[in-house]
C-alpha positions in Angstrom: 110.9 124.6 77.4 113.4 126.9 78.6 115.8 126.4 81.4 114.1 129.7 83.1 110.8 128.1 82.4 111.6 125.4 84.3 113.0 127.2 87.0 110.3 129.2 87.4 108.1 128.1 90.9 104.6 127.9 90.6 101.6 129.1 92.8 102.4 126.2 95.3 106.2 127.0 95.4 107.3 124.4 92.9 109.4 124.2 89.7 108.1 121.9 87.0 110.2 118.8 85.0 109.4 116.3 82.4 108.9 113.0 84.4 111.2 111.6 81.7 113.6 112.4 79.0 111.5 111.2 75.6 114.1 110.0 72.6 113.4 109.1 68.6 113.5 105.6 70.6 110.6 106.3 72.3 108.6 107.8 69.6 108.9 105.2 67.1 108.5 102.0 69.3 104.9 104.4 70.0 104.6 104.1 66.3 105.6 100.4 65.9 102.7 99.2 68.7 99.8 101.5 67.1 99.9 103.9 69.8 99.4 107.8 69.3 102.2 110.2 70.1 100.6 111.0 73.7 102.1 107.5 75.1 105.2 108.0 74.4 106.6 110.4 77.5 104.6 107.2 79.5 106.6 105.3 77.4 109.7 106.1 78.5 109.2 106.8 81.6 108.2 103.1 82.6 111.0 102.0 81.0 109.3 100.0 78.4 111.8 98.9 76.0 110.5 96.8 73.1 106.5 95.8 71.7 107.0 92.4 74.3 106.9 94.5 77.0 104.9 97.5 75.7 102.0 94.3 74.9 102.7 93.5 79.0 101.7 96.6 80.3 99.0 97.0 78.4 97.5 93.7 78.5 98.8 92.3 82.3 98.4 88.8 82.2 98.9 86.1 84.9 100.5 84.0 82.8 103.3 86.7 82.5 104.2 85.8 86.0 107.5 85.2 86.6 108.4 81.2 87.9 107.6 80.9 91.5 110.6 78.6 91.5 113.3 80.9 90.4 113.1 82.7 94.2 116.1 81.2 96.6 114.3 78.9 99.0 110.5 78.4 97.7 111.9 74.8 96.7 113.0 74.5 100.4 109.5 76.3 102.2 107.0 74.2 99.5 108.7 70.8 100.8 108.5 71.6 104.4 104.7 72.9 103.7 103.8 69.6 102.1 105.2 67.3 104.7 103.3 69.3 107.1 100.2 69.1 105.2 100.8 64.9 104.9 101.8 64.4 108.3 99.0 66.5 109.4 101.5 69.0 111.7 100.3 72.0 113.5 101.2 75.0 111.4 101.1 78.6 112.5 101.0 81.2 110.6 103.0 84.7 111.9 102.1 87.8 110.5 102.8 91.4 110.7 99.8 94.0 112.3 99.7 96.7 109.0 97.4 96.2 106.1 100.2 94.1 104.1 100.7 91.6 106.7 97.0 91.0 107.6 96.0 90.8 103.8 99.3 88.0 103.7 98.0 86.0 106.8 94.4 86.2 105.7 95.4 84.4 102.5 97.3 82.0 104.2 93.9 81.4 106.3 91.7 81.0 103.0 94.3 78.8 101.2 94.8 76.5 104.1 91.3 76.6 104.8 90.4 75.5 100.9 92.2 72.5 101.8 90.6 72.0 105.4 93.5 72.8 107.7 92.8 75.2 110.5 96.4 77.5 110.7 96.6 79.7 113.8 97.5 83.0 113.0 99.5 85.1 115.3 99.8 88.5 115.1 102.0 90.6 117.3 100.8 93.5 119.7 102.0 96.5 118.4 102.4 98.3 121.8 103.6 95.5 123.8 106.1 93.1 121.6 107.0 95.7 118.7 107.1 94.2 115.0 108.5 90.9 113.7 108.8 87.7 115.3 110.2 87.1 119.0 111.6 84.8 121.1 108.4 84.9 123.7 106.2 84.4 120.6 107.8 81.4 118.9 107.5 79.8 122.4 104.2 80.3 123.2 103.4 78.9 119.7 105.6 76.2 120.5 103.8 75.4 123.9 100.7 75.3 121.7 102.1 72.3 119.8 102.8 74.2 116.8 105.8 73.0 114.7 105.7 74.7 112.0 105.5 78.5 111.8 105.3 80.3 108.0 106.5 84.1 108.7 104.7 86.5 105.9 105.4 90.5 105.8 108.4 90.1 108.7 111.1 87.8 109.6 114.3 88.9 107.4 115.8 90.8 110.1 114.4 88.5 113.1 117.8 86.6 114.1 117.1 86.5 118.2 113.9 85.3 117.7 114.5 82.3 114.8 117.9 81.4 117.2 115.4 80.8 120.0 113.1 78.8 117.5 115.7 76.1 116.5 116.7 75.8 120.1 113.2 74.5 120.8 112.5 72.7 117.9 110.5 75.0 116.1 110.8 75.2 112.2 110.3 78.3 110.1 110.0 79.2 106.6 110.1 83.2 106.3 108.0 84.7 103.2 109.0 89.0 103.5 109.9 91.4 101.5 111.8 93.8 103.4 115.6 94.5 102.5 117.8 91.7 103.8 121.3 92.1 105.3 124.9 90.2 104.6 123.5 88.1 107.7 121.0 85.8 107.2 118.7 84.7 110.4 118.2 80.9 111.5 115.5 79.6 109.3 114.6 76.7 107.5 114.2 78.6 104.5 114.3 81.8 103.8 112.2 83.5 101.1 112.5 87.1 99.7 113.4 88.7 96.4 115.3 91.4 98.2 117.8 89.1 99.8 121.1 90.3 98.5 121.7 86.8 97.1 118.8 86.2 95.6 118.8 86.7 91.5 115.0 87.0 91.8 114.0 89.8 89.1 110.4 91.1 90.7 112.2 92.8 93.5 108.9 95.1 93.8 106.7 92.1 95.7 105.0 93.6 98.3 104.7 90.9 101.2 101.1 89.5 100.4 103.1 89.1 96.5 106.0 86.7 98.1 102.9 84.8 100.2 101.0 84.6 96.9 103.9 83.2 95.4 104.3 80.6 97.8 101.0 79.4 97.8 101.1 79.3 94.0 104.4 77.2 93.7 102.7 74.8 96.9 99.6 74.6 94.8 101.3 73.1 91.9 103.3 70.2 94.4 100.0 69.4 95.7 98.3 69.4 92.4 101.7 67.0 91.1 101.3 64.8 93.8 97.6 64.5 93.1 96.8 65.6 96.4 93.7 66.9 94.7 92.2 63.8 93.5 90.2 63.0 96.5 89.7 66.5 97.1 88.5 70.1 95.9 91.6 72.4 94.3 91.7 76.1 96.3 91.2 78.7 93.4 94.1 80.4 93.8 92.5 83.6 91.4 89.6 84.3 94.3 92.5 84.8 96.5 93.8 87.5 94.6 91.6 90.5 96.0 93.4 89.9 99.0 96.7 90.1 97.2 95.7 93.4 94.9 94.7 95.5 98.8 97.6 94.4 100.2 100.0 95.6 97.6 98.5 98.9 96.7 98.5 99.7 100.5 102.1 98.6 101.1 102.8 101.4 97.7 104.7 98.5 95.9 105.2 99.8 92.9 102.7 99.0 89.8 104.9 97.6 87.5 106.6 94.3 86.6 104.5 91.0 87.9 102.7 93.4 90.5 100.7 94.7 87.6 98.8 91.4 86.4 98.5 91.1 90.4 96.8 94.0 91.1 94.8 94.4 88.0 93.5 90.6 88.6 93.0 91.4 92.0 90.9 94.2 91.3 88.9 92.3 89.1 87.9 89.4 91.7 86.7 92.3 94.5 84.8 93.7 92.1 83.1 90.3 92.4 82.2 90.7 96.2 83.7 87.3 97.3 85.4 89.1 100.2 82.6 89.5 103.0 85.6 91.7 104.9 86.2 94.0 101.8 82.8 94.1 101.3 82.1 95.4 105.0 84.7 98.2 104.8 83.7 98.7 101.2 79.6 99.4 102.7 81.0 101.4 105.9 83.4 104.1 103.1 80.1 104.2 101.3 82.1 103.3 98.2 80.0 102.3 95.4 80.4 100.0 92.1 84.2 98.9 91.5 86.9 99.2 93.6 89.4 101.2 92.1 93.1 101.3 93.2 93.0 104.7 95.2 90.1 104.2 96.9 91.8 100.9 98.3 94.5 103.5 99.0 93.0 105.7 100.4 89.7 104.8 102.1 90.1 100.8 102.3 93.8 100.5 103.9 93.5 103.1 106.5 90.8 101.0 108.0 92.2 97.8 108.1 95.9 99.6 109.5 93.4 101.2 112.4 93.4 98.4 114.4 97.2 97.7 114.3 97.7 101.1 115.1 96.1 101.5 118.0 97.1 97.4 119.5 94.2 95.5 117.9 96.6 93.7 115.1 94.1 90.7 115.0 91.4 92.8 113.3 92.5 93.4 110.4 93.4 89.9 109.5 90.7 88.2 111.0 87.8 90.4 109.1 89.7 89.4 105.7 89.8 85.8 106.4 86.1 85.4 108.1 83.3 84.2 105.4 80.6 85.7 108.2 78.9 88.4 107.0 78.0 89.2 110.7 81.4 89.1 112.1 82.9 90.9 109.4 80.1 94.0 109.7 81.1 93.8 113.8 84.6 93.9 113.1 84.4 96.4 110.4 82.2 98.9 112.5 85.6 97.9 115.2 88.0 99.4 112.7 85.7 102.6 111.4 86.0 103.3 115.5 89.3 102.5 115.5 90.1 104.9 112.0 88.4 108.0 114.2 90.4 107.8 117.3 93.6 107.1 115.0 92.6 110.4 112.7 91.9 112.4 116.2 95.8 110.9 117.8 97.0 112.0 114.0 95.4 115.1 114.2 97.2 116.3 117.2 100.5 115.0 116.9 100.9 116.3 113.3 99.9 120.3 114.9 102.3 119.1 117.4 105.4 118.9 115.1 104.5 121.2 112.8 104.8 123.9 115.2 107.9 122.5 116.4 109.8 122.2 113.1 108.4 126.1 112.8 109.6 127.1 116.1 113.0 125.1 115.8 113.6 126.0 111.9 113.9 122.8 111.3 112.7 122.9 107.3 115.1 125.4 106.7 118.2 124.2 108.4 119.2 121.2 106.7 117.8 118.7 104.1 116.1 116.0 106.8 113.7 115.9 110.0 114.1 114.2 112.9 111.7 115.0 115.8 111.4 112.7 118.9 108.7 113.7 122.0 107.9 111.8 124.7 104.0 110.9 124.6 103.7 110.5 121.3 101.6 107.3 119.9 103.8 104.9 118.5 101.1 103.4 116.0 100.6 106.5 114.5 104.2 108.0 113.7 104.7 106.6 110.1 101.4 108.9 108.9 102.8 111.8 110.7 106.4 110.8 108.8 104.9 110.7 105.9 102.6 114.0 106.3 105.6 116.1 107.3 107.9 114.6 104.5 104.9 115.8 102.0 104.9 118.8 103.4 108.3 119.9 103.7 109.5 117.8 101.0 111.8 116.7 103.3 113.5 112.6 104.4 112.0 112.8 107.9 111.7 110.4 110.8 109.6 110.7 113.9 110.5 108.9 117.2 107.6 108.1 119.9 110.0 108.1 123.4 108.7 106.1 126.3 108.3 107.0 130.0 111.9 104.4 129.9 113.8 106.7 127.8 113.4 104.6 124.4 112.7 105.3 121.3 110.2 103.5 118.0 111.0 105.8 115.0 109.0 105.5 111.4 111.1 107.9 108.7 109.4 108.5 105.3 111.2 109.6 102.5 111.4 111.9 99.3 111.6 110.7 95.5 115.4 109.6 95.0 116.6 109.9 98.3 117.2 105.9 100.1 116.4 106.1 103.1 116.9 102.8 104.3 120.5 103.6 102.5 121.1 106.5 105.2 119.3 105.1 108.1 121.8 102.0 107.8 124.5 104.3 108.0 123.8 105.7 111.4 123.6 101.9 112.7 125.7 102.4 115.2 123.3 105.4 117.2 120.4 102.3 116.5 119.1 99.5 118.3 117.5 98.2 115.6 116.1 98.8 112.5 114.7 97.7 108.9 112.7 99.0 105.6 113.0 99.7 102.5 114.3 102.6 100.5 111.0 104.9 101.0 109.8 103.9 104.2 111.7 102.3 107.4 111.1 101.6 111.0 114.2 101.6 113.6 114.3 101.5 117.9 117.1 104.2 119.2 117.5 104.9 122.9 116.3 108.5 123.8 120.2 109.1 125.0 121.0 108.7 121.0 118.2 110.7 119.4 120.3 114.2 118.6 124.1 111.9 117.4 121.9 110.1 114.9 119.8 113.3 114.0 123.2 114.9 113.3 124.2 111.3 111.1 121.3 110.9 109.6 121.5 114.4 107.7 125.3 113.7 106.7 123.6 110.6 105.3 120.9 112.0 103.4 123.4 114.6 102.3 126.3 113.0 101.1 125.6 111.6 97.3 122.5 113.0 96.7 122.0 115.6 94.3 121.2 119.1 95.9 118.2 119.5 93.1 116.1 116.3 95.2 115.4 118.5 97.9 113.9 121.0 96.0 109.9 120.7 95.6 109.1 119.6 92.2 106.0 119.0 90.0 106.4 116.2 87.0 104.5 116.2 84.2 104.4 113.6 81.6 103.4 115.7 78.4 102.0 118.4 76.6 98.7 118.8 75.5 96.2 121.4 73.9 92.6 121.9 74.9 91.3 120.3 71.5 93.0 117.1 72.3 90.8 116.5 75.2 88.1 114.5 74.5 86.5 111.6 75.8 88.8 109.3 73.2 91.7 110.5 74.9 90.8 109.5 78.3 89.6 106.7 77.2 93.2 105.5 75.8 94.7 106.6 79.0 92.5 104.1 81.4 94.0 101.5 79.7 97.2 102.8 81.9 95.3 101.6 85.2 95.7 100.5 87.8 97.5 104.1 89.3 100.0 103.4 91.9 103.7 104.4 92.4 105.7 103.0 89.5 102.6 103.8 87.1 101.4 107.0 88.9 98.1 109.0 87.1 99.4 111.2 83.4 99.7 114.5 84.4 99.9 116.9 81.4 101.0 120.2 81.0 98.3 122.6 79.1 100.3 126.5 78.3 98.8 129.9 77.8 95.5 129.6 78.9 92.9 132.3 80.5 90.9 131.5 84.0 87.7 132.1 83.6 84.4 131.3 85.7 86.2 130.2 88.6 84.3 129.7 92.0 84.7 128.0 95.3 82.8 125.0 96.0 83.0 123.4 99.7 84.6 126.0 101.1 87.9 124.1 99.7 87.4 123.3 96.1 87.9 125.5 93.1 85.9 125.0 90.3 87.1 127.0 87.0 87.3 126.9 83.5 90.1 127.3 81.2 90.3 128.8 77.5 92.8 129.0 75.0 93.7 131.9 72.3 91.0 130.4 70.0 88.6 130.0 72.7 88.6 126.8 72.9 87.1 126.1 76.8 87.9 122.9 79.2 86.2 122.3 82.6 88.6 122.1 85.8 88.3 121.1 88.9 91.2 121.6 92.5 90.8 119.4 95.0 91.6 121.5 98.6 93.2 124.5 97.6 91.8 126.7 99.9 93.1 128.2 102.1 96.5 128.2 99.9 98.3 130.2 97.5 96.8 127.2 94.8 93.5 128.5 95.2 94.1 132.1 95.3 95.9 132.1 92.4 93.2 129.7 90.4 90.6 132.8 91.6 92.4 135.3 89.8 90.5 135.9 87.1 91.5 137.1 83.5 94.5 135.2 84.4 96.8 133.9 81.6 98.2 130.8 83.0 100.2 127.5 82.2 98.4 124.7 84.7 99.3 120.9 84.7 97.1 118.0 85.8 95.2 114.8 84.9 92.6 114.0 82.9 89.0 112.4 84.3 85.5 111.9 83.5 82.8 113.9 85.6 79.6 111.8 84.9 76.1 114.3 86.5 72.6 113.8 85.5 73.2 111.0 83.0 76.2 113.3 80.7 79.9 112.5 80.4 82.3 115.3 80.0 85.9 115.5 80.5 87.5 117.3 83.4 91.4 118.3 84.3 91.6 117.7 87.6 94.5 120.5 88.1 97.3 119.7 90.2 99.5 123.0 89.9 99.1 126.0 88.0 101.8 129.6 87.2 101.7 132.5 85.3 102.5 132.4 82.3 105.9 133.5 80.9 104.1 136.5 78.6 101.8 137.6 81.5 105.0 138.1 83.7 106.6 139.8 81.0 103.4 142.3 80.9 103.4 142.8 84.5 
């Protein structure tokens, strides 16, 4: 393709790339592992470098799991754990209120509860104590007689509070995930990939992974010490439906040992043990198996709902109850909760839209930052995220207090770190923490236009102009006789779709609209043919109103579209669809008008 071709903006205002640069490399190690010529772009985007590893993705296997043992600390938490366990100590378990932490405790629940010790589970309000452990917290828990408290999701940042905990006598053992600093916090042991000193390779854990990692390195102690033999093993595999929701919500990426633990996972809640999942699974009317983005999308915003809006508890304690009854009560809870959270979302997001129109915000720089007083704390990393979609824009949003301070959420844009800039503008922060797409920090109303001013010099400085400019990636080319049911059927062996392993898009040139109609009011349903009149189905998702749709409608067209491939399955028949994600004129049709 041509340099102007790829320059050239589609109906929805975007240029097109290849998602990755294919080499002779590429193609034959295709070749060498039997695989046709349309794997190879996926290929070498995911890295894959020899058969080994090509066999791992396509076969993900729990045996390819890397040691529990090679993580800094496990050796440290698993001995504490067991002589907790044998002196029969009080151990809490402290977790954090979004869908990865209440997925992390609840398996900490289930494990513990396999081997018949109760574990309190504390959960921070959202509204009143903020995220991560505190000082009030680990005495409370003390006061309870606890003397052991397992962090999971939280506690890498959490130095105040783990200083007050070894003054009283508390212990901890920290399982997170999030970025560590130079500075470690007072713990017993301290267990994350993403310390800065630990050699750990999977640095792509989301929290529920570390917590799953721990149980499976304490598991094997146990079993070593024959802890077992007077008693029934946990299965550590019917945990793992737990461990799959919690790691597609957190959008850990969905390669490396995440994928045997998600595609497992899946497995086991497509065999209903989970009377939680199986509530929220009856209330989002989802039927048959559970697929990745309907955990996404339908499953996680449920379970977040109630930490959202300060009922943190929720979520964790509808994964960890086995009663049907209570999990259907809480579950109806949460579907309440979702509502009022979509109606808060709703608002807010008009809110700053018409601010960043008003203000120019989109087009005066390469970030957002928008504080308002009023705004709902629990809801600020969806707006963060909508408005960095939509304006393909790094953006944070700040929720001020009647007090004059500040909880920010900030979202970012493919190949911009944003916990990279955020750290840079420390010194405007009270605190803060993440990771390099998503981050939370606390700033003081006072410091709100210093750090929006650093925060853009951050994002700036180092990164490639081109990032900031709205893209559509495709992964290869293909022509309308190569879709077929065999090819889709080749490319499901790709799932589960997350971020790391996102959906094949392909791109499919010179092609006529034809029959195209609105369905829904927001749909457009069309079909495509080629020179030869060959003719492939297509389906857009919410187009309309938009410049997508309108140009989809034009008919007589001659377009180049790009999108992925599905099966529609009506009255009993199976034919392939392109569900089309973009589409532009083609290069001859601009030359004719």
């Amino acid at each position: 393709m041509s340099d102007m071709e790829n320059s050239q903006l589609s109906f929805s205002g975007k240029v097109w790339r290849p998602r990755s640069e294919v080499t002779d490399f590429h193609r034959q190690l295709a070749r060498d592992c039997g695989l046709s010529q349309l794997f190879t772009p996926i290929i070498a985007h995911r890295n894959l470098a020899d058969p080994d590893a090509v066999e791992r993705f396509f076969r993900p296997l729990l045996k390819h799991l890397t040691d529990p043992l090679k993580m800094l600390d496990m050796d440290i938490a698993v001995a504490r754990l067991v002589k907790a366990i044998e002196g029969g100590e009080k151990i809490a378990v402290f977790g954090d209120f979004d869908v990865d932490g209440a997925t992390s405790s609840a398996l900490m629940v289930r494990y513990f509860r396999a081997l018949n010790i109760p574990l309190r589970v504390y959960i921070p309000d959202r509204l009143t104590e903020g995220y991560g452990p505190n000082s009030q917290a680990m005495h409370t828990l003390v006061d309870e007689g606890i003397t052991l408290v397992v962090t999971v999701d939280c506690g890498i940042t959490a130095y105040e509070a783990f200083e007050t905990a070894a003054n009283i006598g508390l212990d901890v053992v920290v399982t997170d995930h999030h970025q560590g600093r130079q500075e470690l916090p007072k713990a017993l042991a301290l267990v994350n990939p993403n310390r800065l000193d630990d050699p750990f390779p999977n640095k792509e854990l989301a929290g529920v992974g570390v917590a799953f990692y721990l149980l499976m390195a304490l598991n094997r102690e146990l079993r070593k010490r024959d802890y077992f033999s007077q008693r029934q093993e946990p299965i550590l595999r019917d945990l793992m439906d737990l461990v799959a929701v919690g790691t597609i919500v957190d959008v850990a990426s969905l390669t490396g040992v995440n994928r045997p633990l998600v595609s497992v996972g899946l497995r086991v809640a497509h065999e209903k043990k989970n009377v939680g999942i199986n509530a929220l699974m009856e209330i989002a009317r989802i039927k048959g198996d559970l697929s990745a983005g309907q955990v996404g999308f339908q499953i996680g915003p449920r379970i977040n709902a109630g930490g959202r809006l300060g009922k943190g508890p929720l979520g964790s304690e509808l994964l960890h109850t086995e009663d049907k009854e209570r999990a259907e009560e809480i579950a109806n809870q949460l579907e309440e909760a979702n509502r009022e959270r979509r109606s808060l979302e709703d608002k807010m997001l008009r809110t700053a839209i018409q601010r960043i129109t008003d203000e120019g915000l989109a087009e005066s720089g390469h970030s957002i930052v928008l504080a308002e007083k009023g705004w709902h704390q629990g809801v600020i990393g969806i707006i963060a995220s909508r408005i960095a979609d939509r304006f393909y824009l790094p953006t944070v949003i700040i929720a001020l207090d009647e007090d004059g301070q500040g909880k920010g959420s900030g979202r970012s844009i493919a190949g911009v770190d944003l916990l990279a800039a955020i750290e840079k503008c420390g010194e405007y922060l009270t605190k803060f923490g993440g990771h390099k797409a998503a981050a939370g920090l606390s700033i003081e109303a006072s410091q709100v236009e210093d750090f929006s001013r650093a925060f853009e010099k951050a994002v700036v400085d180092g990164n490639d102009p081109e990032l900031f400019s709205p893209a559509m990636t495709y992964d290869g080319k293909l022509q309308i006789p190569d879709v077929n049911l065999e090819t889709v059927g080749r490319l499901e062996r790709l799932q589960p779709f997350g971020r790391g392993n996102p959906e094949p898009v392909f791109l499919i040139e010179n092609v006529r609209l034809i029959d195209a109609r609105v369905i829904k009011d927001s749909h457009v349903k069309c079909r495509l043919a080629d020179v030869y009149d060959n003719v492939l189905d297509t389906i857009s998702f919410r187009v309309l109103p938009g410049d997508l749709g309108d140009g989809l409608l034009t008919m007589g067209a001659w377009v180049d579209v790009v999108g992925s491939l599905s099966i529609n399955r009506f009255r009993n028949r199976e034919t392939v669809q392109l569900i089309v994600r973009d589409a532009r004129l083609t290069q001859s049709h601009l030359a004719d008008g």
